[in-house]
N, C-alpha and C positions, 0 to 999 in steps of 0.2 A: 580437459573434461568439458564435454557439454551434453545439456538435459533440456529437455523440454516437460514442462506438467501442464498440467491444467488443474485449476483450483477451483474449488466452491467457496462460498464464504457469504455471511450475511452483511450487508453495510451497514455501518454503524452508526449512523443518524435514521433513517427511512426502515430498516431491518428485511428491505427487500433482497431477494438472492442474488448473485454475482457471479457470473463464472469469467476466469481469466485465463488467458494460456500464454504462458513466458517461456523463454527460451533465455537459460543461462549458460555462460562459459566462464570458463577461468579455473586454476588450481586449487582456489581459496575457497571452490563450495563443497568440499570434504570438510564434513561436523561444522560447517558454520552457519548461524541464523543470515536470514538475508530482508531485507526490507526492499518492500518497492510500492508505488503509490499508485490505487487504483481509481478510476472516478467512477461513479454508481452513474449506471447509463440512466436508472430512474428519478434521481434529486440531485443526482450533480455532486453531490458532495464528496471531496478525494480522502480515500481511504487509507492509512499507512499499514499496508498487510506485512506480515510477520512470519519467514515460513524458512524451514526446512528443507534443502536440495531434495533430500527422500521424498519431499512429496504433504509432512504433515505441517498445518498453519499452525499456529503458535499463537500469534495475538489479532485483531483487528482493532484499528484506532481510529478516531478523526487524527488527518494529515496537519501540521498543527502551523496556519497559513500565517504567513511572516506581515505583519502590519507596519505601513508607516505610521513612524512618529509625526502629532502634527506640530507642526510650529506655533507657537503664541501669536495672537494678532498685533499688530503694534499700533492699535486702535486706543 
């Protein structure tokens, strides 16, 4: 199976609009949610969109960016 959409969606830091067009394949996007991470071309910040093969978005999130741990000084 493959699809191509195109989404709308607001970002979720800035609230400015976003349009994306992905192109999915595989068996497993029959009834299943799909996540993919978008960056806002206006603030930069990556967005974890939440959508539908059919087409409808589901959630919009901040992508929830992996920090290092820091080490203690040994000052």
């Amino acid at each position: 199976m493959q699809l191509q959409l195109t989404l709308d969606f607001e970002c979720c830091c800035c609230g400015n609009p976003v349009t994306v067009t992905l192109r999915c394949t595989g068996k497993e996007l029959n009834g299943q949610t799909v996540a993919v991470n978008v960056p806002c071309p206006t603030c930069g910040q990556i967005n974890q969109l939440l959508f539908e093969p059919q087409g409808g978005v589901q959630a919009v999130r901040p992508y929830p960016a992996v920090r290092a741990i820091p080490e203690p000084s040994v000052n």
